[in-house]
N, C-alpha and C positions, 0 to 999 in steps of 0.2 A: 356205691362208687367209693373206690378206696383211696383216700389222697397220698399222692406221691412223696414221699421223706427227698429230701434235697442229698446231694454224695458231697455234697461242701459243708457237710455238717461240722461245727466249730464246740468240739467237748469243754469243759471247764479245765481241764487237765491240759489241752492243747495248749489254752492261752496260758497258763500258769506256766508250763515251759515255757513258751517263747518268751515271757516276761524274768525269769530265773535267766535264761540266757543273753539277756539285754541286761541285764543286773552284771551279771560278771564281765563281760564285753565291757561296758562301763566301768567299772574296776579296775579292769587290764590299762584300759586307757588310760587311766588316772596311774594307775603305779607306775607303766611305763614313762610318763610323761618326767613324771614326778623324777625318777632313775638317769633319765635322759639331760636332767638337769640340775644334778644330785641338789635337791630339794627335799626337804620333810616335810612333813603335815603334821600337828598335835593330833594326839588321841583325845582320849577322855579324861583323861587326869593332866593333860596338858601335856605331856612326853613328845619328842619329836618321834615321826616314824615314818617312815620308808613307805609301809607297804597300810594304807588308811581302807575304811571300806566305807564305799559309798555313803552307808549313813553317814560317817563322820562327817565328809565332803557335805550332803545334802545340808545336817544341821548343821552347819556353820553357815549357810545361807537363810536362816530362818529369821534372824535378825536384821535381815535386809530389804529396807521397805524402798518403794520409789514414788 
């Protein structure tokens, strides 16, 4: 008896896109917001900027405990 392989098969590569695409959606969102309210963000050396990327966003919440 041969077991049937599923057609919903979910590769490693699938989820790695749609997480790279949820990554920069998130981004977008952030820079637009950001733009929409000429706002900056620090970078890493502390500089104001426009256009931040996620990480920076995330680690600036790392210090945030509740």
């Amino acid at each position: 008896m041969v077991a049937k392989q599923s057609a919903t098969r979910v590769t490693p590569s699938t989820i790695m896109t749609l997480c790279l695409i949820v990554y920069a959606a998130l981004e977008h969102r952030i820079r637009k917001g950001l733009a929409q309210q000429s706002l900056t963000f620090p970078d890493q050396k502390g500089k104001p900027t426009e256009r931040p990327t996620a990480r920076w966003v995330f680690q600036s919440f790392m210090d945030i405990h509740i």
